[in-house]
C-alpha positions in Angstrom: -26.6 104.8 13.4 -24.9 102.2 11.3 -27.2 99.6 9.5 -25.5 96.5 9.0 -26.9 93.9 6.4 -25.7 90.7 6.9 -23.3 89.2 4.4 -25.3 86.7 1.4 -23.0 83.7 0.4 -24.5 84.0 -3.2 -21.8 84.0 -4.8 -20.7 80.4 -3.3 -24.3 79.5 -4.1 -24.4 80.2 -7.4 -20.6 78.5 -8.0 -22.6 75.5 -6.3 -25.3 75.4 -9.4 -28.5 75.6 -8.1 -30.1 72.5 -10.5 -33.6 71.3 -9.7 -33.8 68.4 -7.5 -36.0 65.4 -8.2 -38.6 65.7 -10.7 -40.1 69.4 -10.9 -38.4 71.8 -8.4 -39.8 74.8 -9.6 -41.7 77.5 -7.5 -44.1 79.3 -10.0 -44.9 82.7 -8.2 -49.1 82.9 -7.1 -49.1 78.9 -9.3 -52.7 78.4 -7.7 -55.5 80.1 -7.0 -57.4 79.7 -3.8 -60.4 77.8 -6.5 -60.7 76.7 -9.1 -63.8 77.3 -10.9 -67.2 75.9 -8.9 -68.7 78.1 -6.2 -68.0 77.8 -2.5 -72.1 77.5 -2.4 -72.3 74.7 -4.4 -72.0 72.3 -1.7 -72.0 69.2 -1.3 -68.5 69.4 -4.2 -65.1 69.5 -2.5 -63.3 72.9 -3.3 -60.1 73.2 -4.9 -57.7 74.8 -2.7 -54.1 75.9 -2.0 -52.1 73.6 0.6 -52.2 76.7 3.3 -55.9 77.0 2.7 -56.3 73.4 3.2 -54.6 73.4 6.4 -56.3 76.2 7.2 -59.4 74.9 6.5 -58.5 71.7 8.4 -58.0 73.3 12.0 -61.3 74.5 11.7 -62.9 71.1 10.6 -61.0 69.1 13.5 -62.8 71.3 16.2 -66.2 71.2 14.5 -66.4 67.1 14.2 -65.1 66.7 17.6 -64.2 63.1 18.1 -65.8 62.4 14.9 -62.5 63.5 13.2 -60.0 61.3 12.3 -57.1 63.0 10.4 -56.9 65.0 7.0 -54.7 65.1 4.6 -54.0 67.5 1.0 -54.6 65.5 -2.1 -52.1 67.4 -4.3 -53.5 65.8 -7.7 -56.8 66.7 -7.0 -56.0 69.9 -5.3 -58.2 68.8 -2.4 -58.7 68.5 1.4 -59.6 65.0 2.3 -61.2 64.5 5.9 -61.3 61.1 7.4 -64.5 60.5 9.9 -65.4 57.9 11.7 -68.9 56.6 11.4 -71.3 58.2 14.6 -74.5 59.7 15.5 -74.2 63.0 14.2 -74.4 62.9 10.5 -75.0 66.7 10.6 -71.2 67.6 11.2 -70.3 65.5 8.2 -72.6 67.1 6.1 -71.1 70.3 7.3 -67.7 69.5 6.7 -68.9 68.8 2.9 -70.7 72.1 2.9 -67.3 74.1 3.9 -65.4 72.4 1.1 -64.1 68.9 2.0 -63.9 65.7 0.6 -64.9 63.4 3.3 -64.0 59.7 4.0 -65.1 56.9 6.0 -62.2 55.0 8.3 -61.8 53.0 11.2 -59.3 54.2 13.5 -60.4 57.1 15.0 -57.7 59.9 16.3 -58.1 59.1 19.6 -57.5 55.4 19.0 -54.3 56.5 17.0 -52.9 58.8 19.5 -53.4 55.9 22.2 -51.3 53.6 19.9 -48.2 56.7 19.7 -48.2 56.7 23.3 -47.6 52.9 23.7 -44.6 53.3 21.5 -43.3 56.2 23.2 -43.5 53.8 26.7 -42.6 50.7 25.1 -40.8 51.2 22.2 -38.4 54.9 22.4 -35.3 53.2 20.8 -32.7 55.5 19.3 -33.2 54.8 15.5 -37.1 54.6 15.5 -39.7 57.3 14.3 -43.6 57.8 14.1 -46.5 59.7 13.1 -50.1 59.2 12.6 -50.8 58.8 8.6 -54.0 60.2 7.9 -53.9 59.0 4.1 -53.8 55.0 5.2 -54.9 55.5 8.5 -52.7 54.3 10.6 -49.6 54.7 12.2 -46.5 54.9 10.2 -43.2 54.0 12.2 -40.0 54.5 10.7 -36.4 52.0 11.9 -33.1 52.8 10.7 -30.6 50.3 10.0 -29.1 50.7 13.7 -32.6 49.0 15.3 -31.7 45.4 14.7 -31.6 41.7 16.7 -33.4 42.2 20.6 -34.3 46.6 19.2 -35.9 45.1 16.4 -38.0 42.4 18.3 -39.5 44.8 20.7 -40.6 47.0 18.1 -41.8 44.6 15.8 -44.0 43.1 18.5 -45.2 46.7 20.6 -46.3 47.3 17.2 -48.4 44.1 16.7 -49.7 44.6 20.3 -51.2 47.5 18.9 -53.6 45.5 16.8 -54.1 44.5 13.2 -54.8 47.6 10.9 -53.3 50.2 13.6 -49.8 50.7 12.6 -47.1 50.1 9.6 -43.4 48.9 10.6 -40.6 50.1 7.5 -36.9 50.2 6.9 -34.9 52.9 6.2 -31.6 52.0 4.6 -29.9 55.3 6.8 -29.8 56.1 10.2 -31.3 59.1 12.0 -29.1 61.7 12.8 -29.6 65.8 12.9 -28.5 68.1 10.3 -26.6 71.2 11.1 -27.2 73.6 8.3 -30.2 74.9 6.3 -30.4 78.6 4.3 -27.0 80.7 4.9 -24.3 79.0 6.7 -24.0 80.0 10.5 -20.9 78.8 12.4 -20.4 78.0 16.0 -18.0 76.4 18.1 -16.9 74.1 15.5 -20.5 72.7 14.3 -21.8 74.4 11.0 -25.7 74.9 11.3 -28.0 77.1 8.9 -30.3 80.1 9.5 -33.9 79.8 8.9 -36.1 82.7 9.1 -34.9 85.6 10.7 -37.5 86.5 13.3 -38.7 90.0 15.1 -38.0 88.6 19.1 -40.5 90.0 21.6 -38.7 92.9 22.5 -38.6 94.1 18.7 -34.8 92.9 18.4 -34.0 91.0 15.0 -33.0 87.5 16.0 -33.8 84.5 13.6 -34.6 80.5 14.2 -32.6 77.8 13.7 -32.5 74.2 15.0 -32.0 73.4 18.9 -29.2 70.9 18.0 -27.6 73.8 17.0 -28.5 76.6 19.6 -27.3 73.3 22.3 -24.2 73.4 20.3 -23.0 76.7 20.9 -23.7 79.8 22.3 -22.1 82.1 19.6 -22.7 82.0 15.8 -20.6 83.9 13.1 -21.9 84.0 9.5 -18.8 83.4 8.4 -16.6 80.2 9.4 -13.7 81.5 12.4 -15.6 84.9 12.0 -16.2 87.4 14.5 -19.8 85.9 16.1 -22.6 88.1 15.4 -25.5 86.8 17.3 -26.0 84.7 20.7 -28.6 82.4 21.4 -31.2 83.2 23.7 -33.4 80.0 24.1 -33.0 76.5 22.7 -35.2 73.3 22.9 -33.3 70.0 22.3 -34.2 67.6 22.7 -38.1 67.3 24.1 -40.9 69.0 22.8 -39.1 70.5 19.7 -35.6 71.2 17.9 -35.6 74.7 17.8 -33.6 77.9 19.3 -34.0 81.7 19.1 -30.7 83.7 18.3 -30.3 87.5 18.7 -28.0 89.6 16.3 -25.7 91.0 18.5 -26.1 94.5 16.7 -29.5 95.6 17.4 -29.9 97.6 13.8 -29.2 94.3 11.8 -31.5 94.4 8.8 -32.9 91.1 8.7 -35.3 90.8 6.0 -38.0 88.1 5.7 -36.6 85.8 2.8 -34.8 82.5 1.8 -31.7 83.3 -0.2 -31.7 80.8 -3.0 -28.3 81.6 -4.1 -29.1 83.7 -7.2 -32.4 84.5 -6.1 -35.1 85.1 -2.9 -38.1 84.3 -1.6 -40.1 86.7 0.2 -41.5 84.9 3.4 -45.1 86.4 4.7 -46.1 84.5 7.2 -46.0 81.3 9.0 -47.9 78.5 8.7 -49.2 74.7 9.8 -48.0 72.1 7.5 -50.5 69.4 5.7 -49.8 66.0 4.8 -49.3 65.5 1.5 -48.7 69.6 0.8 -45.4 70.3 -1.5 -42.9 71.9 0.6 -38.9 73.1 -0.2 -36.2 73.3 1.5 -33.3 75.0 1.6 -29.6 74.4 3.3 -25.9 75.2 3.3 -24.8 72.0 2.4 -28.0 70.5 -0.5 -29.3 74.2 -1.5 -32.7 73.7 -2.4 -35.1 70.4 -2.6 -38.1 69.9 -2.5 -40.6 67.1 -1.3 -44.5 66.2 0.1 -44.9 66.0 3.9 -45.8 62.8 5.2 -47.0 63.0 8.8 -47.8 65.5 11.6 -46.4 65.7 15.3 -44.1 63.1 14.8 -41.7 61.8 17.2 -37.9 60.9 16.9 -35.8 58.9 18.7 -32.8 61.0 18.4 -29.2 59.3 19.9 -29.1 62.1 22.3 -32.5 61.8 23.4 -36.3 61.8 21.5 -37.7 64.6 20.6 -42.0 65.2 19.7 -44.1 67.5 17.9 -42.1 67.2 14.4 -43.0 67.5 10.7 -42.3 64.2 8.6 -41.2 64.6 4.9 -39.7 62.8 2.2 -37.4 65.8 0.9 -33.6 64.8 1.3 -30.9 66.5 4.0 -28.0 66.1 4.8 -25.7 67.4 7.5 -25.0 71.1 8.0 -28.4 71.3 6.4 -29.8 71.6 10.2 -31.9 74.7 11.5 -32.6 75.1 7.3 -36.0 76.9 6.2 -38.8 74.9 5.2 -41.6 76.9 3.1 -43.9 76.6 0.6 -44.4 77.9 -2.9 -46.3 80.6 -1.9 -43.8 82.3 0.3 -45.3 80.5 3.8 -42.5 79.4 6.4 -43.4 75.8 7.6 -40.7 74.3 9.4 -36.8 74.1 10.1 -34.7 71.4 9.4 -34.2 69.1 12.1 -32.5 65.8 11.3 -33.5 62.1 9.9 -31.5 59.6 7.7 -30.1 59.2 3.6 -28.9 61.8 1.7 -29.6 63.9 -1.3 -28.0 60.9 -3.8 -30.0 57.8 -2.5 -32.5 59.9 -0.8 -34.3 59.8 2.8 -36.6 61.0 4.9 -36.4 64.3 6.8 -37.8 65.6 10.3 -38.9 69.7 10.4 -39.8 71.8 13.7 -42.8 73.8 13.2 -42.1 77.3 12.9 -45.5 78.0 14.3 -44.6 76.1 17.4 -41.3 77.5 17.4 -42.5 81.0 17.5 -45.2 80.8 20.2 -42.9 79.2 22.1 -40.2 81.8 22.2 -42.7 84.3 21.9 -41.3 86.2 18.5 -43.1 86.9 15.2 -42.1 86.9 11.7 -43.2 88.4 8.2 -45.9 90.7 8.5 -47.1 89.3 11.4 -44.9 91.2 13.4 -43.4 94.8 12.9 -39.9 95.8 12.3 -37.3 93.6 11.2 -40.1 91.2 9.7 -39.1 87.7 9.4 -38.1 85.2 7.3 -35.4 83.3 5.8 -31.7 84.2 7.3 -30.6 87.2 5.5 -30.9 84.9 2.8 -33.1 86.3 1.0 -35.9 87.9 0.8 -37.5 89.8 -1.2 -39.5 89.3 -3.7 -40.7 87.2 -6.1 -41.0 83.2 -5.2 -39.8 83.2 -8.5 -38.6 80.3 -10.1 -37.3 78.2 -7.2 -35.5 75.5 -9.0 -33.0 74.0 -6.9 -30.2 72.9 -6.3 -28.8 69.4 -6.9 -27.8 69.0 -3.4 -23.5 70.3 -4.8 -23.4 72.3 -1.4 -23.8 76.0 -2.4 -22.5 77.9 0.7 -19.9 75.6 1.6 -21.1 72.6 2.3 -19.1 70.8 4.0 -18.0 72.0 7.4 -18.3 70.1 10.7 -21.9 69.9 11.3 -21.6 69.3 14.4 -23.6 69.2 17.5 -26.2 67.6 18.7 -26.5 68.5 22.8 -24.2 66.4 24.0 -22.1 66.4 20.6 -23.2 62.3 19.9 -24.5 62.9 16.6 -22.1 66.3 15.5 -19.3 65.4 13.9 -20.9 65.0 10.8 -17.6 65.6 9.2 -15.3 68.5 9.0 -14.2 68.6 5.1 -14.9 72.4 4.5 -16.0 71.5 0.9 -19.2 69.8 2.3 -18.1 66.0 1.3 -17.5 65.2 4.5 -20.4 64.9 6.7 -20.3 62.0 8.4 -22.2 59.3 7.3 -24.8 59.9 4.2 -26.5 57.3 5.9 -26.9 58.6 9.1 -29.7 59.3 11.2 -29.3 61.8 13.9 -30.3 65.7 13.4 -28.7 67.3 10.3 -26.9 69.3 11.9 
């Protein structure tokens, strides 16, 4: 039986220079301990945690204060999880939630009031261009325009928005427009668009497939590792838009090896595990076109008015994309895979805002596993990578390692694909655009 390992573009990557991005890019291998000093008896004092502890810890809080909870968020400076309550009758749950670790705050919106306020924009205000998500560090509602939403588009959403109340929600510009990225990790190419891998995944029958965007798995139903290569793997499911950007694609050759990494270029990450994202956790990404940046997530279950249609349930962020960058890995320092690149506006020069797809989400939904939470083929980042150490992660300056350029292209129906077709990544259409990366 032949074993067939697919091909690393490393050697593009590391011609690329992989050069941090922003102001300290580097992944320090195990960099923080689950504590830091104090006793998880000493109660009432908020615990010093890891971002996936946080998060973890957060699920857990939201079901035990009910209706009491309002939102939490990761306090990177402090290394701490911050819970925002609303003032009720049960004191006792807040005092719990102090006793497991967190530092708890007083607000006035509570979650349910927030949610209420998303779901009058999605009825009165889902106009291509716009964006949301629930911002448990001001709390209130952030929504996100590009510079498409203007004259009568802007009106409406401007005054849904004050409908909503005084101290519910937050209107800003972006200079971009929202558009998705095809790329992320290794480069993947498919009828003309250029997307990138983002874990590879065990599927449910024990076949090595891996995840990339939806854009992408919409685009084409072959993908070849190598542009006008033989394809290699065929998708099997795709979500775009709706409830996710995300897609599950088998390897044609059932013995693939398809380790659980990110291929940095000159360097992997070994991927474990999935897990939920927390605002204000630090969080890199890595693509075909922008190699490696890095960023803090901003909001939770997000929703994007796409031009081909809106899509819910996404990952806000602050790191930079750019297109071909779609279906990209999204993981944290500690080797945990968080999202894939879906699409938003700006560009690794002027900066932006990015959109991810839960990889937790992703993988209930189409039913596969990755890392060691499956067996076999094990997960993680494209056959980019994988083993080892999360090493020094400092990356790249956004030059494109594995040939940036390339068409980008697909959304669904193709509106927001052509990001540009110059095979040495310059292209993509508009920097400031704001459909998926892809």
């Amino acid at each position: 039986m032949s074993h067939k390992r697919i091909p690393k573009r490393r050697a593009a990557m590391a011609a690329g220079g992989v050069v941090a991005l922003g102001a300290a890019a580097v992944l320090l291998p195990n960099a923080n301990a689950s504590q830091d000093g104090g006793s998880p008896d000493a109660a009432p004092a908020p615990r010093t945690l890891k971002a996936a502890d946080a998060s973890d810890l957060a699920s857990r809080l939201a079901g035990l204060l009910g209706d009491t909870f309002a939102g939490s968020y990761y306090d990177p400076g402090t290394r701490r999880l911050v819970v925002n309550v609303v003032p009720g009758d049960n004191d006792q749950v807040v005092v719990e939630a102090k006793e497991a670790g967190a530092a708890v705050r007083e607000v006035d919106n509570s979650m349910g009031e927030l949610k209420s306020g998303a779901q009058t924009l999605k009825s009165r205000a889902s106009i291509p261009g716009t964006s949301w998500a629930i911002d448990p560090r001001t709390n209130k509602i952030l929504v996100t325009a590009d510079s498409t939403v203007t004259g009568d588009r802007w009106d409406r959403l401007e005054s849904t928005v004050e409908g909503l109340g005084s101290g519910m929600a937050t209107v800003r510009k972006s200079a971009g427009t929202f558009k998705t990225f095809v790329s992320g990790g290794d480069a993947i190419f498919g009828g003309g668009a250029r997307c990138s891998l983002g874990f590879n995944v065990t599927a449910g029958d024990g076949s090595p497939a891996f995840l990339t965007a939806g854009h992408c798995g919409v685009a084409a139903d072959q993908w070849s590792d190598a542009q006008g290569g033989q394809p290699i793997a065929t998708v099997d499911q795709a979500v775009f838009p709706g409830e996710g950007d995300f897609a599950l694609v088998r390897y044609d050759d059932p013995a693939t090896q398809a380790p659980s990494e990110v291929d940095l270029g000159d360097r992997t990450v070994a991927i474990s595990r999935a897990a939920e994202a927390a605002v204000g956790q630090q969080v890199f990404r890595m693509g075909s076109t922008t190699g490696l940046a890095d960023g803090q997530v901003l909001g939770l279950d997000a929703t994007v008015n796409y031009p081909e249609g809106t899509v819910t349930g996404l990952i806000q962020t602050d790191v930079c994309a750019e297109p071909g960058d779609s279906g990209g890995s999204l993981f944290t320092q500690d080797g945990l895979a968080v999202g894939l690149t879906s699409g938003g506006s700006g560009d690794c020069t002027a900066g932006g805002e990015t959109f991810f797809q839960p990889v937790t989400t992703a993988l209930e939904a189409v039913g596969a596993t990755l890392g060691g939470e499956g067996a076999g083929a094990g997960a993680g980042a494209g056959d980019a990578g994988g083993a080892g150490d999360a090493g020094d992660v400092s990356g790249a300056d956004g030059s494109g390692a594995a040939g940036s350029g390339a068409d980008a292209g697909g959304a669904a129906d193709g509106s927001g694909a052509d990001d540009g077709d110059a095979s040495d990544g310059s292209g993509l259409e508009g920097s400031d655009g704001s459909h998926p990366t892809g």
